[in-house]
N, C-alpha and C positions, 0 to 999 in steps of 0.2 A: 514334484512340488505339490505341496495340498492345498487345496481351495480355502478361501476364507469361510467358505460353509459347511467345512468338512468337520464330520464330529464323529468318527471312528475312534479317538481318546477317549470321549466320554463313553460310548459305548462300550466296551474296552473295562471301563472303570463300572461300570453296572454291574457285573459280574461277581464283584465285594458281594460277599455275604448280607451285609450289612444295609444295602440297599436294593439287593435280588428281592427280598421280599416286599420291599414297599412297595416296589415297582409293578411285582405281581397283584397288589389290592388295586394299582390303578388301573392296570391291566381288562380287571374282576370291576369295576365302573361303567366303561367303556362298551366291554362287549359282553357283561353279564345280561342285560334285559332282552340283547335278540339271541345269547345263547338259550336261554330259557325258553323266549317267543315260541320259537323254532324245533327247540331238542335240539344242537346242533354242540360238538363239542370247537373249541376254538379254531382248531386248523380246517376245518368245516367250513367257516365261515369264508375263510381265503380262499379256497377252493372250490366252493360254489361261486365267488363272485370272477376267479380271474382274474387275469391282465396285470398283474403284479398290487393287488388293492390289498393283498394280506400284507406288505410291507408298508403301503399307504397311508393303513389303518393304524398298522405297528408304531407310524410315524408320529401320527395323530394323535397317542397314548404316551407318546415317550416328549414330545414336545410340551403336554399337558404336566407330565411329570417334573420336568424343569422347573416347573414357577412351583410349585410345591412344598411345603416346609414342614418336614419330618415331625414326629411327636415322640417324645414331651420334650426333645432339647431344640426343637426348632431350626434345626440344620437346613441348610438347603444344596440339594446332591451338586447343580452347577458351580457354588461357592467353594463344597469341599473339594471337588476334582481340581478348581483353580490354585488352592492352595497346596495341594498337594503334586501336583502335575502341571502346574500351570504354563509351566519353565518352559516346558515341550510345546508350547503353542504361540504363534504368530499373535501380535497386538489387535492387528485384524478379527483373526478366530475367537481370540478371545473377547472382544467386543461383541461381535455376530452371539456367543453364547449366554451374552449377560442381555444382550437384546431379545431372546431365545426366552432367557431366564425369567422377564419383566413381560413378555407380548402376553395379550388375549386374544381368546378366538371367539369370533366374532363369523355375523354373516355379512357379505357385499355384494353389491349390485354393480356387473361389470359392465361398462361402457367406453365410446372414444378408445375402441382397442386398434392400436398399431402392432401388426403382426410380426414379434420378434423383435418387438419393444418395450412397449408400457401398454397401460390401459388406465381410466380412473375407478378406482375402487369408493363404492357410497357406503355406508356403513348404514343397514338397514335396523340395527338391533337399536343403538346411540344416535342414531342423527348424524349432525354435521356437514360440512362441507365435502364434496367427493375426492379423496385423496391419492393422487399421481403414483403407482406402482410400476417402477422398472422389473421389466421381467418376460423373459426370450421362451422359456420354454411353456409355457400355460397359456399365453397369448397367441400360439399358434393354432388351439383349439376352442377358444374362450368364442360364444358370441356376443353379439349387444346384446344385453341386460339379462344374461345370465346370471344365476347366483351358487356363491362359493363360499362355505367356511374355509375359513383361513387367520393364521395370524399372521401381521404390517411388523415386519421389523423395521426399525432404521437403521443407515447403515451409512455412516458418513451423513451426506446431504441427500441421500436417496432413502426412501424406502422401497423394499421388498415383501416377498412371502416367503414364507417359511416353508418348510419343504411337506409337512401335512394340508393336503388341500383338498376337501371334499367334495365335489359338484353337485348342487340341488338343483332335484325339480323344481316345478314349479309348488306344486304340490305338495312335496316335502317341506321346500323351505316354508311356505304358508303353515304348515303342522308343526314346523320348528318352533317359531313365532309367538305361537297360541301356546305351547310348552314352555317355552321362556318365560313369556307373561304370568303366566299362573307360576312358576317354579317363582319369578320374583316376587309373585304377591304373599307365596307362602314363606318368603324368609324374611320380607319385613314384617307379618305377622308372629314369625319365631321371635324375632326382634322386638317387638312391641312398640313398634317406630309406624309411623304412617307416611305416605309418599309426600314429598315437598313438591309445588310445584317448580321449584327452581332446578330441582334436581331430576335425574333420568328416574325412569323405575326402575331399571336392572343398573344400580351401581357398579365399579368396575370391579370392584373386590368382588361382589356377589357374580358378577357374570362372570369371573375369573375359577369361581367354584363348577359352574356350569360346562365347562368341558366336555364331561363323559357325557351330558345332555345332548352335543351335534352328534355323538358317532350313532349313539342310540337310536334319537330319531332316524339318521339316516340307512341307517342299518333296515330300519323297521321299512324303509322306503324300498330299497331298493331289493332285498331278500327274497319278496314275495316272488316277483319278478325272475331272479336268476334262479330262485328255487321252482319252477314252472307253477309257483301256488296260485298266481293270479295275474291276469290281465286283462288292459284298459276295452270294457265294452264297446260297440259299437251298439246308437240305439236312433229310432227315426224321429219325426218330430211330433208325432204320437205316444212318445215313450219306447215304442215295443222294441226289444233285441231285435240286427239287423240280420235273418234269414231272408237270402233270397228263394223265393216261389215263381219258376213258372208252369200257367195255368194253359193246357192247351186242352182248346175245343172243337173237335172233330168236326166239319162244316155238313148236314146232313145232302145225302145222296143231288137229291136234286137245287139245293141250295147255290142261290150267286152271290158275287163278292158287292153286288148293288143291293143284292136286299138286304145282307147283312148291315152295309152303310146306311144304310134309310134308317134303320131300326136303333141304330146306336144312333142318331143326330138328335133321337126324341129323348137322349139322355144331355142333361143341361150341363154335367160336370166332364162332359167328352167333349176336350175340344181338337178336332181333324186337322192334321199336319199335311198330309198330301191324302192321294186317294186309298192307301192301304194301312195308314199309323195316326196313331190318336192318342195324344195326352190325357192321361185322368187327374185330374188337378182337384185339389183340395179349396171350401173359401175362402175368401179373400183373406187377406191377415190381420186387416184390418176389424174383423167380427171374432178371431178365434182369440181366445183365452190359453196363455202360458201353461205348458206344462215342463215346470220343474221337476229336474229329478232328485231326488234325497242325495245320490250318491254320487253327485254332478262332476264330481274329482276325477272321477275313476272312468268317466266317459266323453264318449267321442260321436258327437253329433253326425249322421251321414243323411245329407238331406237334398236334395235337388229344388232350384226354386222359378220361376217363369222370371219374364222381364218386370212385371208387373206384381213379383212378390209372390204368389200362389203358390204353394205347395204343391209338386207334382209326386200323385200318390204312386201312379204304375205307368204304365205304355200299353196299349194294345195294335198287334198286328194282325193282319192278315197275311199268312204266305201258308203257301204248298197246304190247298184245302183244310185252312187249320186257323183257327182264330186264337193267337197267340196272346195270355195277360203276362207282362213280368213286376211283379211287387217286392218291394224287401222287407216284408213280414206277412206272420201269418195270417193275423186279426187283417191287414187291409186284403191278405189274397182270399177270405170267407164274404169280406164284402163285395170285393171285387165278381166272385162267383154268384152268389144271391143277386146282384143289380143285373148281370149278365143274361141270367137266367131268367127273372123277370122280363126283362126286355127283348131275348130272343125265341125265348119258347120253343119251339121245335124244328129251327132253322139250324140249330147244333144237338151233336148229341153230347153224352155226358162228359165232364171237360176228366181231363189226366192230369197231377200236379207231380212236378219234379221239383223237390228240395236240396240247395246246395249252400252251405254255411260260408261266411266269410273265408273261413281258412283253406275251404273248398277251391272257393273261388281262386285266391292270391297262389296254390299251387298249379291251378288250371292254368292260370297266367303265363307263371314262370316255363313251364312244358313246353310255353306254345315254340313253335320256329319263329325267328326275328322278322320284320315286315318287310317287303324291297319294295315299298312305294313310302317310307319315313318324311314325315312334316320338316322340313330344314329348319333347322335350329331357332332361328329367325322369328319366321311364321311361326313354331310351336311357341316362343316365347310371348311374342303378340299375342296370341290368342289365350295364353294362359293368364295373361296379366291383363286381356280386357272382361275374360271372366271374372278374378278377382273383385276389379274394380264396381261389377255389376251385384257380386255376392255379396261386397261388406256396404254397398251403398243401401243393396236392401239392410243389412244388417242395423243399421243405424236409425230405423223404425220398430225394432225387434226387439222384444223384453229379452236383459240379458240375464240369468243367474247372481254374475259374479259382480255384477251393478245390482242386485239390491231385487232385481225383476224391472228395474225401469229400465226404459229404454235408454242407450246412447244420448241423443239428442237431449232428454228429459234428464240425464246423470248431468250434462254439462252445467246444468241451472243453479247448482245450490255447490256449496264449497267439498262437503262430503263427500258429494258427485262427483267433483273433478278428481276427489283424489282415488276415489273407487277406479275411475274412467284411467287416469295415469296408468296403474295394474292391470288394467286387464286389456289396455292398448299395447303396453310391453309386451306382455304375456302371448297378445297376439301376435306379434315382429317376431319375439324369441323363438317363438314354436314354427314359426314359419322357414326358417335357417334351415339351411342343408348343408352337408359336408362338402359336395360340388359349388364354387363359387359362382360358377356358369349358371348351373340349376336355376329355371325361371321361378321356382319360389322362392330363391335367395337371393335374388336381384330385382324382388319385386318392390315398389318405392312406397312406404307406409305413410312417408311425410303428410300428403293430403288429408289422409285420416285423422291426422293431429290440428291440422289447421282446419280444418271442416267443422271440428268440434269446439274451435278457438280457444284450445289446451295447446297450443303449440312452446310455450313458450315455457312449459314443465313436464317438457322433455330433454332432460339430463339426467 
């Protein structure tokens, strides 16, 4: 027996002559701007991405095609298949395809997800109230406040999604957004119409044109990526890409590990952990001025901080006759040798630097043999969640980018603020999800940070 969302008839019926081509210019919407991007011919694109997304996408195109009306007799392909084959389809199916026929795709912000259930879907494009999605199989991977193009069918007294469902970054969907907006201001200027304030800027009709816009953008999202053309930086809080440096300096013949400490304590930015290791801390945070980056999207902050906020720039050790600096970049590991050097003088001889890249590192990792002394679950959890709580409480003194450069506390003050601060408190929850439900960054409790900010209550 076939499902009420089974639509192999109408596919079936695509096949006509008479609609193979139309279908191909929608086709030629869809996935001509990242075939172009890229050089990439169609079946390219499936198979660079994987995981069954060249059906996904195929879906996303042919759903689009539905609402559609042919030119110049203005047929619409679901109407004709009904009239002509209708007979063969259940009252169900054929409702789910007039539902098919009529939906938009839209973007939403998913929340209040019950796995293997519902979720609310918000309608970031329109507004509105957030709208109850029954739905088993996307809510099993869905997190809070994810975002997903998709089009709300109804269906009886429920709504649903339709079987095209894009996933956006965060990032993406923000690019989506900004395309949208400008695509709408350019078709009521086609129109010679100016925005009413009663009314949306992206009308339904007009966003119902907009289609091949989600796959496009999202195409341009995610391609780079599967096509190994780019990936997200890692950069310190200096700016600089994160190489690690370390800087080892030979301890000269008759040199002690006492004079060496005497001679580092007249450095004011060394501060001594025990008798052989010493933080090099940056000032306060309080005196330093933000450094934004232009390409703030595409990166990923890796920054270590004290209790008291400071920037911790390197570590320095002493073991096995050998004054150990480790930095993760190159500009602090030239500072780091120059202060060094100044202040030990002939107590070292010339130091040796070894460079190892990020990706370096993450395979050295992977090599290693597993530990048989492991933090029990417990304890690892605790500790990772009273770190947290230490990182974002500094944070909340901290110019952020995606607020404006104001800080947290300073965004909650003015209306704009809060709604800046709403996004990018998401933003922060969502990114923090793991696929492990266990995972202490998945179980870590973001509530406080809402209520700290006393935004709590525009969080839905």
């Amino acid at each position: 027996m076939r499902s009420h969302g089974d639509l192999t008839g109408l596919i079936k019926f695509l096949a006509r002559d008479d609609w193979k081509f139309s279908f191909e210019e929608v086709l030629g919407e869809h996935f001509g701007p990242a075939m172009q991007e890229f050089d990439l011919e169609y079946e390219a694109i499936g198979a660079a991405l994987g995981g069954g997304w060249d059906m996904t996408l195929w879906g996303v195109a042919f759903e689009d095609f539905l609402g559609r009306q042919s030119e110049p007799d203005g047929r619409n392909f679901v109407d004709e298949y009904l009239r002509r084959r209708g007979w063969n389809e259940s009252a169900p199916t054929k409702a789910y395809m007039r539902g098919l026929r009529n939906s938009i795709m839209s973007l939403y912000e998913a929340s209040a997800i019950v796995s293997g259930q519902s979720f609310l879907a918000r309608d970031l494009v329109r507004g509105g109230d957030p709208v109850l999605i029954s739905e088993r199989t996307a809510t099993r991977t869905l997190k809070e406040w994810d975002r997903i193009a998709a089009r709300v069918v109804a269906q009886g007294q429920k709504c649903i999604l339709a079987g095209g469902v894009l996933a956006f970054t965060f990032e993406g969907s923000e690019r989506l957004m900004v395309n949208l907006q400008e695509a709408g201001v350019e078709s009521l200027r086609s129109r010679q119409s100016a925005p009413s304030v009663n009314k949306p800027l992206i009308p339904d009709d007009t966003l119902r044109e907009m289609a091949p816009l989600f796959t496009s953008t999202w195409l341009l999202d995610v391609l780079p990526k599967a096509l190994g053309l780019s990936r997200p930086t890692l950069h310190n809080s200096d700016g600089d890409g994160v190489v690690f440096h370390e800087v080892r300096f030979p301890l000269a013949p008759k040199t002690t590990p006492n004079e060496i400490g005497e001679s580092l304590a007249a450095i004011s930015s060394l501060r001594r952990e025990n008798e052989a290791f010493w933080n090099w801390l940056d000032e306060p945070a309080a005196t330093q001025s933000p450094k934004p980056n232009e390409d703030a999207e595409n990166v990923l902050g890796w920054n270590v901080t004290m209790e008291d906020g400071r920037t911790v720039l390197g570590s320095i050790e002493i073991k096995a006759r050998a004054l150990i600096v480790s930095v993760n970049s190159a500009a602090r590991a030239e500072r780091a040798i120059g202060m060094l050097r100044a202040a030990l003088g002939d107590l070292v001889a010339a130091p040796l630097t070894q460079i190892q890249t990020v990706e370096q590192m993450m395979a050295q990792q992977r090599n290693r043999p597993p530990s048989t002394s492991e933090v029990p679950p417990e304890i690892q959890t605790k500790l990772i969640h009273a770190t947290l709580d230490k990182q974002y409480r500094a944070l909340l003194e901290q110019p952020v980018p995606m607020l404006g450069n104001l800080t947290p506390r300073a965004a909650a003050r003015t209306k704009s603020g809060r709604e800046k601060l709403v996004v990018w408190l998401k933003h922060l929850e969502n990114r923090s999800r793991q696929p492990e439900a266990t995972d202490p960054m998945a179980t870590y409790d973001f509530a406080w940070l809402w209520r700290e900010l006393m935004v709590e209550h525009l969080r839905r």
